[in-house]
N, C-alpha and C positions, 0 to 999 in steps of 0.2 A: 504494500500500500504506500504511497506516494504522499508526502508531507502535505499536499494541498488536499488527497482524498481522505487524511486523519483530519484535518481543520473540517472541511462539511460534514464528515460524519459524525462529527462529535460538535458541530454546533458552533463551533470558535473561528475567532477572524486567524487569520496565515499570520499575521503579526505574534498572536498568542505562541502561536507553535514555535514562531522564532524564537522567540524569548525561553522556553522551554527547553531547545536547543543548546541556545546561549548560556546555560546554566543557571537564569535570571528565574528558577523557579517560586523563590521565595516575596518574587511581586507579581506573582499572577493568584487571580482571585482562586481562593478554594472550590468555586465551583466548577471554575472551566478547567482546574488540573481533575477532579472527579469527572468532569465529560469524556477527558481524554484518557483517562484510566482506563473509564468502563467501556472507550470502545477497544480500545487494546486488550479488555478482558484483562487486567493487575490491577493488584490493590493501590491503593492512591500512595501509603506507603514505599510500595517498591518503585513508583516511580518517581516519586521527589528523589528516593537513595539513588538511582540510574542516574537521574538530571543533577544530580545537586553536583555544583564545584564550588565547593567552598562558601554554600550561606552561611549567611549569621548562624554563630552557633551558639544556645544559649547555655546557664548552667546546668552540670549533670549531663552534656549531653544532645541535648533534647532539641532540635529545630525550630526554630519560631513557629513553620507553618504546621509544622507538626500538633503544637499547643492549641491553635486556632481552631486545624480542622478538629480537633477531641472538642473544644469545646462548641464549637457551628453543630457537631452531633448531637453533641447534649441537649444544646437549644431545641433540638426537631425534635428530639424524644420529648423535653417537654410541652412541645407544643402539640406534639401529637396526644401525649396525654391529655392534655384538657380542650383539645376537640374533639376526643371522644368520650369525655365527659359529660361536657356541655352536647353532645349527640344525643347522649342517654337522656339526658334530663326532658329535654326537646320531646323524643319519643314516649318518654313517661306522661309526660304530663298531655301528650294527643291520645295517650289511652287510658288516662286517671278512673274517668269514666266506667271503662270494660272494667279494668282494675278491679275496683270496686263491687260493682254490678255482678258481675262475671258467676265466681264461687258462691254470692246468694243465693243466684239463680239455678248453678247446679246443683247447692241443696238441697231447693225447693223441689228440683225435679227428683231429686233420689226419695224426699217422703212423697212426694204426690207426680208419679210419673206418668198420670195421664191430663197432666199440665201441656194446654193448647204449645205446641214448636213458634207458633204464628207470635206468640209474646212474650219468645226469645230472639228474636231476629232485630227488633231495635238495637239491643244490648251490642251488637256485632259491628253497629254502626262505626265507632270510632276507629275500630281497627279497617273497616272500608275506606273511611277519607284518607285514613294516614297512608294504604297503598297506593289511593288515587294521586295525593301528594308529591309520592315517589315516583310517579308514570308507571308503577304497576300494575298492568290490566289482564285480566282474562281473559284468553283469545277464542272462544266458544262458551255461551250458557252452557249448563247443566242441564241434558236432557235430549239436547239439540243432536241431530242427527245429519252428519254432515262426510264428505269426500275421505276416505282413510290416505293420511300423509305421513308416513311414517318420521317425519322430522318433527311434524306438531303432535302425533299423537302416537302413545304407548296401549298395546294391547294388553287385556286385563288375562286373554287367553285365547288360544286358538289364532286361527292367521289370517290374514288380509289382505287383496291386493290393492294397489294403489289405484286408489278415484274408487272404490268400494263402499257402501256405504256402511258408515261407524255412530253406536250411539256413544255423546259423551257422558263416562259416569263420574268423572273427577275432572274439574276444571284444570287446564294447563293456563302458564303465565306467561304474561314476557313485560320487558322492560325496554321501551325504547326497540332497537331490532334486537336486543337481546331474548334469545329465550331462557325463561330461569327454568319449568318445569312442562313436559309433554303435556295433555291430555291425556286419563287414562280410559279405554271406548273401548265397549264391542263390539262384536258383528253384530248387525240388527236381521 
């Protein structure tokens, strides 16, 4: 690979690379020596010790940039920590509700289990908006009888051919073009 195809593949202007070269590793940003790490496939590590001639070297040892990127890590871990904090909290409190609701309502049904389904389906609500939120939708009702795609949909048993017709018994999802789960359908 050619010094100008390591700078676009890794995002950095050719100036970067020079400097890199030049052994000038210890003024290039931590990020862009991590772009050029990871397309090289080495630890950021091994390539400041490759490039390095002679930077600053501080006590014990230790590299200036060395100290920086331990601590630029630290930083992302904590930051990653309390956005998935503050994620939880977020999602807590869009299903406070169910929460709540939820385990009454299965009591209620374990002593009186000929309790109408039809006024537990509000209770369900909050965990719907919070999918719809996410752009997670269900890609077929339940019940619906539709073309067998073996990419959208999983057989509960027996076989199918494609453009077949499938009922569905288990809603499949997706997210965006993602699909998170099949449909599970049988033959009708």
């Amino acid at each position: 690979m050619s010094f100008r195809d390591l700078a676009r593949k890794a995002g950095v202007s050719q100036w970067q690379i020079k400097q890199l070269r030049g052994g000038k590793v210890g003024q290039m940003r931590v990020e862009n020596v991590q772009k050029i790490a990871g397309v090289l496939d080495i630890a950021v590590g091994d390539l400041l010790r490759i490039f390095d001639v002679g930077e600053k070297v501080k006590e014990g040892g230790v590299l200036e940039w060395e100290r920086e990127y331990r601590r630029l890590q630290g930083e992302l871990e904590e930051q990653r920590g309390v956005l998935l904090q503050n994620f939880r909290e977020e999602v807590l409190q869009k299903i406070e509700s169910w929460m709540i609701q939820w385990p009454t309502a299965a009591y209620a049904v374990e002593k009186k289990p000929d309790i109408p389904a039809s006024r537990l389906l509000p209770l369900v609500r909050p965990v719907e908006q919070l999918l719809q939120e996410w752009g997670v939708v269900m890609m077929e009702p339940v019940g619906a009888e539709v073309e067998y795609d073996p990419q959208r949909h999983q057989l509960m048993e027996g076989s199918a051919e494609i453009g077949q017709k499938v009922k569905v018994r288990y809603g499949g999802y997706r997210q965006g073009e993602k699909l998170l789960y099949r449909a599970k359908v049988s033959v009708v």
